[in-house]
Every structure is written in C-alpha cells, then in structure tokens.
C-alpha angles and dihedrals in degrees: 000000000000093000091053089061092049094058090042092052094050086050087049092048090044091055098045095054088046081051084049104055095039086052087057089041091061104030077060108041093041096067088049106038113047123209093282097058097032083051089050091048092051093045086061094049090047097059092045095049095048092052095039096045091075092075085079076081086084090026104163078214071107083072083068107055101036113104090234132022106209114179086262085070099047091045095046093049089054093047094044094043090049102050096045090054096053095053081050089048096047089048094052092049092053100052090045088105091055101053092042089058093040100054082032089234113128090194093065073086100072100026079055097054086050091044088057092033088054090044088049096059095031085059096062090059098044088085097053091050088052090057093045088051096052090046091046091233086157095156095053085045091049091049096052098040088046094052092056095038085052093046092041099049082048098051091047090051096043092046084044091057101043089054110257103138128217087330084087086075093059091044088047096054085049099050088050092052091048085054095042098045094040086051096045111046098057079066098084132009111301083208086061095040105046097036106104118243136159099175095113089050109118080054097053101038093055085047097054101033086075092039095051100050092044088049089044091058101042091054093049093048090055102039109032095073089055094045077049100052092045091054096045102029134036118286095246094078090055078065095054107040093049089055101042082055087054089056096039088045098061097094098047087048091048108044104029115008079085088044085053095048089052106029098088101045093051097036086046087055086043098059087043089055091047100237125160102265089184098076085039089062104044083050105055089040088061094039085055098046092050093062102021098054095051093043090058096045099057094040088065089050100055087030092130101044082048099053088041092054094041100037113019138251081291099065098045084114088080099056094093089049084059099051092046083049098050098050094050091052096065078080099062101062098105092043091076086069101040103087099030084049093057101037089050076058106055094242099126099160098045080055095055094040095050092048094040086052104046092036091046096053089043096045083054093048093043102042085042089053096045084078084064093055139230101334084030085065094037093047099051088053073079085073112021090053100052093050088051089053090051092053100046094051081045095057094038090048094066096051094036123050094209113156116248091211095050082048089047095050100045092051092051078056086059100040088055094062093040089065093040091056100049095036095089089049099046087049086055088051101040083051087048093051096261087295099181095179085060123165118272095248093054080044089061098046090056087049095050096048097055095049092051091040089048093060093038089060090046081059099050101037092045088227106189093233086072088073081060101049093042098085092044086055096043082050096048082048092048092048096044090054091051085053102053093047095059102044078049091059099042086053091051092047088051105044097041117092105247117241 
C-alpha cells in the first residue's frame, strides 16, 4: 500500500512538473507567436502525433502485463516498435508534399521531417519506459520525463524569442526525445535492447492491437477537429482553440492526467492480488469528482482573468472557448478509468470496443460540428462528453459489480461540496453584474474563497478524501511552524544588544 502511494505520488510529481514546464512553454510563446503561428505549429504536431500514435500498435506497454518479462520480451518490444516506426516514418515523408499543399505552408515540410527525426529516436526509449512502469520504478521515470519535459520547454522558449516562428515547437519535440532516449537506454543493457528479436510477437500483437486502435482514436479524436478547422477556417482558429483546450485543460492535467500514468500498472498488481476492484473503482471516481468538478467550474468562472494571465490580453478571444470547454468537461471524470480498468483486467477487446464506440461517435460530433466554426466545436463537447461517460460506466459495469446506488451516493457527496466551493464566488459575480472579465484581484478573492469554501465542505460533508489530505495538512502545519520558529529565533539573534 504504501508503496503504491509512493509510486502514485512520484507520477503525480512527474506530471506536474511536466505541467510545469509546458505552463511556462505557453505563458512564453504565447506573447511572441500569435494564433496564426501557434495554429500553424499545432497543425504540424498534430499530424505528426496522429501518424505517429499507431505505433501503439507494437506498444512494449505488453512488458507490463505479462507474468514474467524474460530478454525475448525486451528484445521483441524494441524490433517490433522499431519497425513499425520506420514504415510510419517512410509514409509521413512521403506524404510531406500533400499536407504542404493542403494547409498551403511550405514549411509543414521541414517542421514534418523534425517532427519523424524527434519519433525515431523517442521510439528507442518507449521500451524502457514500459519496464520502469511495471516495475513501478516511478522516480527514476519522473527524473527522466522531467528532464526532457525541462530541455524541451527550453529549447521551444529560447527558438520562440529569437524569432523562429512556430518552427520552436518541432525543435522542442526534438530536443525532449534526445533527453529522454539518452537517459533511458543506459538503463539496460543497450546488447538486449537493440538485438533484434520477435520471438515474443503473437503476445505482443494481440496486446497492441487493442492499444493501437484505442491510441489511434484517441489521437484522431483530439486532433481531427483542429486539422478541420484549419482546412476549412483561417488558420488563426486552429491557434485558439488549441489554447483555449490548454486552459481548459488545467484541471484534467492536474488532477488525472498522474491517476492515468499510474492507473494500469497498479490496477494491473491489484487484479493480480485479487482485490475488489469494485470498491477500488467507486472510490477513485469519487476522489476524482470532488476535486475535478470544483476545479472546472471555477475555471469557467475566471475563464477570462485566466486567459489574460497565461496567454496574454491577445488572446482574451478565447476566453469563451474556455468557459464552453470547462463545463463540458464535468462529464468526462469516469472516462480516465475506463481503458487502464479494463486492460488490469485482461479485456482487451472490451477496451478497444468501448473506446472505438464512444471516440467514434465523438470524433463525428465534433468534426461535423468544425464547418460551423470555433463555439460550433465547444458547444457540441456538451454532447459528444456525456455519451462517452455512458458508455464507459456501461463497459466498466459488466467487468466490475459496483453498485450504482453506493456510486450515486458518493458523487452527490461530491457534488455537495462542489456547490458549496463555488457558492462565495458566484455571490461576488451575481453583486458585480455577472462581470466575467473581472480584475485580477477580484479574480483572487474568488479564487481564495473557493479554496478555503472546498475544504470546508470536505469538512462538513466528512468526504472520505479528507482521511487522505489530513496528514498532508498536519505536514504543511508542522512545516510552517518550523519555519516560524526559526525566523522567530533569527529576529531575536539580530535586535538584542550583544553581551
């Protein structure tokens, strides 16, 4: 157990210096490069990303459900990965001179061969990151991700500010694979890694045929709207949506994107154990609504001081994107468990099914809706969310008994103190005449009051996730007091007469 929250609080502390480093990326590059170029730069990554995303079809994630890993396995994950990379890569360059001619960018052709130069040498150091994960080996992981995460976001500032353009995102991306890689691969033996091997292929076929169709659609369901809206719009709208998707996006990044890292491999250990998952899985989801929910909401409410203070007064156009976005999101908490849930549990293909039916409905919602235009897009996440969330209590459901009354009561637990969190700043905003582009120091009060209001109401409501949080609060007391103390007894030293 305690080993488990170990491993979940180094994955926490991994993404949210990853977090860290991509918030200063954008605060940065967003007051150099406007929505066109920022649009041009994300039409280029997401090309690359949804190319590059079927080599999840020979994902080495298989290294972490097997029983035992023998070097056969290792070596397999690596061959298989690798080959199935550089058909991806051949393909892409190939079809550089469409998409330059499409988005009508000629420079799509250099920012492409980057964008495969950076996924060839990220590739050798994915099977490495599958064996660190099994073994929970979540520091080492942090160290290495975050290293990439720091050079790359350095790369990509330093590129923005000399003026080169959106080409600072492809030279980014390169600059983190070269980090990651070179950390990784001394790691195990480069002879095992880089002998070729398929020994271990029928196991890892069946694992990532699964993998690869679900990464394939989540990729196209992310990045599709946006590769819609710049054929058919200006380029321009490509830029703000994608950024009002980063600021909407906080929460999600904050809260879950660390559950999701370490979700599989502990659920994986838990089903192996097994635990009642069941109970494992009613309580996470209300862990996740009780912070998530409140986090969103606010975040619609102070949608235009937080565009203003990440992105600058240019981007303030944005702002209602942010605050569609937000709210749409509340629906997509029990999504993030879906897919690890059912993998820890061997159903592959109710994995892939779930996800292929809830991504394909939402991909067609949301690319019907990018002709209509930027609200068009936000507005429809108000359909294509909720269905995903049906579907995915609906596939978790028939592998977990978990009682729909206990999960209805623990998420009107959360809900409660949801309301009670956001209550003091919608009275600030109802006495200022619902002023959405508010001042930042009203903006602070607001936020104040609701982080002071949202423990409270774990208080009150005697959430379980306040067990959790006690000891971090006893620690933060217990620090502060050291520190007092000793700035106490440093005041005293210097204002009495010495003797």
């Amino acid at each position: 157990m305690n080993g488990g929250r170990r491993g979940f609080v180094m994955a926490a502390l991994e993404q949210y210096a990853g977090i860290m480093f991509n918030f200063l990326t954008v605060i940065t590059v967003s007051r150099f490069l406007g929505p066109a170029e920022t649009g041009a730069g994300v039409v280029g990554l997401s090309i690359a990303a949804l190319v590059f995303s079927l080599r999840e079809f020979a994902s080495p994630e298989f290294l972490i459900r097997i029983d035992t890993v023998r070097d056969s396995d290792i070596r397999t994950a690596m061959t298989f990965l690798m080959i199935v990379t550089l058909f991806l890569a051949a393909g892409l360059y190939l079809a550089r001179d469409y998409f330059a001619g499409a988005y009508h960018d000629e420079t799509l052709l250099l920012f492409l061969d980057i964008t495969i130069l950076a996924a060839l040498i990220e590739s050798l150091s994915l099977p490495v990151v599958a064996l660190l994960r099994r073994e929970m080996a979540f520091g080492t992981l942090a160290r290495i991700r975050t290293a990439g995460s720091a050079i790359g976001a350095g790369v990509t500032i330093a590129m923005a500010m000399l003026g080169f353009g959106h080409m600072c995102f492809a030279f980014g991306l390169l600059a983190s694979a070269m980090i990651t890689t070179g950390l990784a691969i001394p790691i195990y033996p480069a002879g095992q890694l880089l002998r070729p091997s398929l020994a271990s292929f029928q196991t890892a076929w069946k694992f990532g045929i699964y993998l690869g169709g679900n990464a394939g659609l989540n990729k196209i369901c992310e990045t599709f709207p946006q590769l819609m809206l710049g054929r058919f719009m200006p380029i321009a709208s490509v830029g703000i949506y994608n950024r009002a998707n980063t600021v909407s996006g906080l929460p999600d990044r904050i809260f879950l994107s660390a559950i999701f890292t370490v979700a599989f491999p502990m659920l994986s250990a838990h089903a192996r154990a097994g635990g009642d998952l069941s109970r494992a899985y009613v309580r996470a989801l209300s862990y996740i609504s009780v912070v998530y929910w409140p986090a969103q909401i606010m975040l619609a409410l102070l949608a235009y001081p937080m565009v203003r203070i990440i992105l600058g007064a240019d981007w303030l156009q944005a702002a209602p994107i942010v605050a569609i976005t937000s709210l749409a999101s509340l629906f997509w908490f029990p999504v993030i468990l879906t897919y690890p849930l059912l993998m820890a549990l061997g159903a592959n293909r109710q994995a892939f099914f779930s996800n292929l039916m809830s991504r394909s409905l939402a991909t067609l919602i949301l690319c019907a809706a990018a002709f209509h235009g930027l609200f068009a897009v936000a507005l429809s996440q108000f359909i294509s969310l909720p269905l995903q969330m049906f579907i995915a209590i609906i596939y978790v459901r028939r592998h977990v008994a978990f009682s729909c009354r206990v999960l209805a009561r623990e998420l009107a637990r959360s809900a409660t103190v949801t309301i009670l969190t956001v209550t003091a700043p919608l009275i600030i905003l109802t006495v200022n005449g619902f002023e959405f582009d508010m001042p930042l120091s009203r903006a602070l009060v607001c936020g104040l009051l609701a982080a002071a209001g949202w423990v409270s109401a774990l208080a009150v409501t005697r959430h379980p996730l306040i067990t959790e949080l006690t000891p971090l609060f006893q620690s933060v007391r217990y620090g502060l007091q050291r520190v007092l103390a000793r700035m106490t007894r440093l005041w005293r030293d210097g204002t009495e007469p010495a003797e």
